[in-house]
Every structure is written in C-alpha cells, then in structure tokens.
C-alpha positions in Angstrom: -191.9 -58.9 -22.4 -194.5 -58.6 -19.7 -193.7 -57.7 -16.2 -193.9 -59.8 -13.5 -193.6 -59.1 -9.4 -190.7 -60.5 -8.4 -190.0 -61.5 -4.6 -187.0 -63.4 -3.2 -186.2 -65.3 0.2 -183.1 -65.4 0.5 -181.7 -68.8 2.0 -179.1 -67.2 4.2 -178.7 -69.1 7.5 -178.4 -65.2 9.4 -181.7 -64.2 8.1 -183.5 -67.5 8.8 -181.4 -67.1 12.5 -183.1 -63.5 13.2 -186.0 -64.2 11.9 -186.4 -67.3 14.6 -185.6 -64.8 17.1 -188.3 -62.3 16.1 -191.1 -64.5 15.8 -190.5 -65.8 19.5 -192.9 -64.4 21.5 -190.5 -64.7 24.7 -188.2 -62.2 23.4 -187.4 -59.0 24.9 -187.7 -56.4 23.5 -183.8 -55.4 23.1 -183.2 -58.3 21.5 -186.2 -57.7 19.5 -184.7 -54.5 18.2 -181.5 -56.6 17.5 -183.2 -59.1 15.5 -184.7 -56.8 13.2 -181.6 -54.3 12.9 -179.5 -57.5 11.6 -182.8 -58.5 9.8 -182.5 -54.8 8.0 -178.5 -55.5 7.5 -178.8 -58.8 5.2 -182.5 -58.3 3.9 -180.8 -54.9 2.3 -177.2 -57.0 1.8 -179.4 -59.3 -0.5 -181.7 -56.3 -1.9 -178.6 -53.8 -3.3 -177.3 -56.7 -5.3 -177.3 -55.9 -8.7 -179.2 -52.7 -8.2 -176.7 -50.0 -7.2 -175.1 -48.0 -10.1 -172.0 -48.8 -10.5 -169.2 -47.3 -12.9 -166.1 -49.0 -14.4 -162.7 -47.0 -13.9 -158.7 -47.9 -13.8 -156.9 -47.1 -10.6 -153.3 -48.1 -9.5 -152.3 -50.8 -6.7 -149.1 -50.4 -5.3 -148.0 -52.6 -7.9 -149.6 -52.2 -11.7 -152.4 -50.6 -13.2 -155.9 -52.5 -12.5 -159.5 -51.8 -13.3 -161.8 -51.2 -10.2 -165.8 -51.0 -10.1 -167.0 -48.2 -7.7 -170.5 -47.4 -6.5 -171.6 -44.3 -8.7 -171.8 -41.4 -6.8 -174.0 -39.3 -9.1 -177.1 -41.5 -8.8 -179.2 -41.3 -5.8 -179.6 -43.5 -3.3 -182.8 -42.8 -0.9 -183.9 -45.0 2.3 -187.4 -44.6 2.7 -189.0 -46.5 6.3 -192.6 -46.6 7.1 -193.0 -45.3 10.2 -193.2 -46.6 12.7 -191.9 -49.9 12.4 -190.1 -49.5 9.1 -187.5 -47.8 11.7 -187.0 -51.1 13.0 -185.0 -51.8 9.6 -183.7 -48.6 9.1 -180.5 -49.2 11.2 -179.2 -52.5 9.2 -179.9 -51.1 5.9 -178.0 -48.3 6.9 -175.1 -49.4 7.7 -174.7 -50.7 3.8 -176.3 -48.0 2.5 -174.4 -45.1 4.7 -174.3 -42.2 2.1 -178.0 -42.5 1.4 -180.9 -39.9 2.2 -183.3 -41.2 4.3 -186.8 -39.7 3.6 -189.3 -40.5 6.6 -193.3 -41.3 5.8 -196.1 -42.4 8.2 -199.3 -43.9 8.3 -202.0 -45.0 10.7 -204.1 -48.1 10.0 -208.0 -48.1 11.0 -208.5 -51.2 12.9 -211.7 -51.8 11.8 -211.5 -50.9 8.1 -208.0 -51.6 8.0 -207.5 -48.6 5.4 -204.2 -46.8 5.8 -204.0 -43.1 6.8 -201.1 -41.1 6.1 -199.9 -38.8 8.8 -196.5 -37.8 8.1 -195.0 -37.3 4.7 -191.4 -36.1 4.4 -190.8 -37.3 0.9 -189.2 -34.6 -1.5 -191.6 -33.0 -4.3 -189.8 -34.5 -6.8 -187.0 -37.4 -7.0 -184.2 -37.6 -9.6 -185.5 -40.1 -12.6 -182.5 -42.2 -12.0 -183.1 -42.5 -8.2 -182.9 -45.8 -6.1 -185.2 -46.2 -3.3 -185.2 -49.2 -0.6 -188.3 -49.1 1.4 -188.2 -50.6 4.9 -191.1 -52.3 6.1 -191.4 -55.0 8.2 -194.9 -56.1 7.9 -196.7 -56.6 4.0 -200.2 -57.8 5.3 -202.6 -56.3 3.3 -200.9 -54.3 1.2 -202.8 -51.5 1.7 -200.0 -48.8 3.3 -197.3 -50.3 0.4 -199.9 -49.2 -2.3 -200.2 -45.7 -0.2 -196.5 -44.9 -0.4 -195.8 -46.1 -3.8 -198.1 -44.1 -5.0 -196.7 -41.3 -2.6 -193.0 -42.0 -4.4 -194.3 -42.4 -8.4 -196.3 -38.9 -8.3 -192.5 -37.9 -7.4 -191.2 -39.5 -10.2 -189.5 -42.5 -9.0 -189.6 -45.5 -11.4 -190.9 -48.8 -9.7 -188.0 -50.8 -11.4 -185.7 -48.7 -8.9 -187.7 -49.6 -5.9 -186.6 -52.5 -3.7 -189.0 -53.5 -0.6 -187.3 -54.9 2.4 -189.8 -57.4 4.8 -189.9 -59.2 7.4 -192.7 -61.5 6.6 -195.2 -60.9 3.8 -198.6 -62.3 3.1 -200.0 -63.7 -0.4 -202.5 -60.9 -0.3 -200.4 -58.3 -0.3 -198.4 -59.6 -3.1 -200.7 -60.1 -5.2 -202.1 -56.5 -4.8 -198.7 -55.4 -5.0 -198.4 -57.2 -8.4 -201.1 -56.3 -10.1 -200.2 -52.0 -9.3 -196.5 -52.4 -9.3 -195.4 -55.1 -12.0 -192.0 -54.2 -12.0 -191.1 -54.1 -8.0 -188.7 -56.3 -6.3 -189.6 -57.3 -2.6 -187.2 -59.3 -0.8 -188.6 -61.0 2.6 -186.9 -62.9 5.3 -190.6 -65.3 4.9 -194.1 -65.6 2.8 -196.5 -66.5 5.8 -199.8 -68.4 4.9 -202.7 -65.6 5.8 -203.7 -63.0 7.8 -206.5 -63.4 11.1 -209.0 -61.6 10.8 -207.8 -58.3 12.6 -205.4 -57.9 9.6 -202.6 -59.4 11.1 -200.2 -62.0 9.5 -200.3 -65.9 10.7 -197.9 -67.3 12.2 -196.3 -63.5 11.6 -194.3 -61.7 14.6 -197.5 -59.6 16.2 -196.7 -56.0 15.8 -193.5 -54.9 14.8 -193.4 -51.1 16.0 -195.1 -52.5 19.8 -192.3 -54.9 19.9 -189.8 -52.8 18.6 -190.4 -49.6 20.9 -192.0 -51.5 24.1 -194.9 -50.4 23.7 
C-alpha cells in the first residue's frame, strides 16, 4: 500500500477558540503565550491518540479483578521543539506528555533565501528504533526547517511513522514538500492557510510566532 501524508484539523471548538486569539493582531503578548500553550495542550491531546504504546495488564479495584490499559513505559517518548518558537508549544504538550525527554534543536532562516540554518542541535546520536517523537512547531511555511530536522532525527534512527508534527497554521507548500520526503508523517494543525507573501510568511497566518511569543 503506498504511503500517503496525512494531516488532520481537528474540529475542536478550544483549538478553533485559541487559534482566534492568536491570529489577532491586538493581542498581547501574555495572552499570546496563553493561546499557544493551550494550542500545544489539545494540538498534542489530538496528536498522542492512537500513537502512544500502550500495554494490556489485569489489576484489582477495590471490588473484583479488571483489565486496565497503561501507557508502556519501556518505549520512549521524546518532545522535540524548534527553537525558537516551537517553545511556544512546548508547555501544552507537556503537560500530556510529562515523562517525556525533551531534545532542543534550532535554526535560523535567511530572509532573503529563506534557506534554514541550523545553530543548535541537542538531539541524541542515536534514538531507540521504537521511539516516539512529537515535534513542536508553530509555523509550516515553506517547509524548509521541517525537512532540516527530519533529516536531523532519521540519521538518528527515528522512523517517520513515529513522528507526529504539531502546528499552528500550515501552508500547502510545505505539505506537499513534506509529502513527497516523509510519506509516512502525521501533522496535525489548528489550520491549512491559503499561501505565503512573498517574505515567506503565511497568509492570513499569525506573523511571527517566536516575536509574539517572547516580545520581541
């Protein structure tokens, strides 16, 4: 069966709320940070369905015996947020995903040629085969930095069918380079947006998400 990118909006009346406030360019930048911590909480509440290992056992209520489904604690579970706005998401995602290590990578896009340049890369030299990663990234524009750090994350052995993308908006380019690399990838986004301008940014989008996020 062929592989086919897969990317989901969820319809959840929280994600479309934050994502309202986001967008609005009236909003301060604490709220800002809000918006996109609760954005990282039910982008990643959608994301970890049916994607963390899970293991069957039989416990005991106060009452009777009774089967019980725990996460598995022997596969890994690894955040990884583009810096610097991917920290934006890092919070939410966290606080489903508590127990999991959180590997930090960064990179700097040219503004003219609007080719990524990595400047910090804390990801381990090599990842368990079994090994979950959610990436946090608020912005999927041109696809450019995504391409960067999956290739950062398969030369460490971590299978694209165990990589979930968390976005805040998400242009058709990007997808469709994302597609064509990474068949197997599932991306979930609060919105698809119609284009970018021609600086690179997405339209209608939310203007930059790590300005907005740290005030700067």
């Amino acid at each position: 069966m062929t592989l086919q990118l897969r990317v989901y909006v969820p319809p959840h009346p929280l994600i479309k709320h934050w994502l309202g406030v986001a967008r609005d360019a009236t909003t301060p930048t604490t709220l800002f940070r809000s918006a996109m911590t609760e954005l990282g909480r039910w982008l990643t509440y959608e994301a970890v369905r049916e994607w963390l290992p899970t293991r069957d056992v039989m416990i005991e209520t106060p009452l009777a015996p009774c089967p019980a489904t725990f996460i598995d604690p022997e596969i890994p579970v690894a955040v990884v947020p583009v810096l610097r706005a991917g920290l934006a998401l890092l919070d939410g995602a966290q606080t489903l995903l508590p127990l999991a290590s959180v590997y930090h990578i960064g990179f700097a896009r040219d503004e003219e040629t609007l080719e990524p340049t990595c400047y910090l890369n804390k990801l381990p030299q090599q990842f368990h085969p079994q090994t979950r990663v959610l990436i946090t990234e608020p912005m999927l524009a041109t696809g450019g930095t995504m391409l960067a750090t999956m290739a950062e994350l398969t030369q460490r052995g971590v299978d694209p069918a165990f990589v979930r993308i968390i976005s805040v908006v998400a242009a058709p380019i990007a997808l469709q380079k994302l597609g064509s690399h990474y068949p197997s990838l599932n991306i979930f986004a609060a919105m698809i947006d119609e284009s970018l301008n021609d600086n690179g940014f997405i339209v209608p989008g939310l203007g930059d998400a790590g300005d907005r996020t740290f005030g700067t």
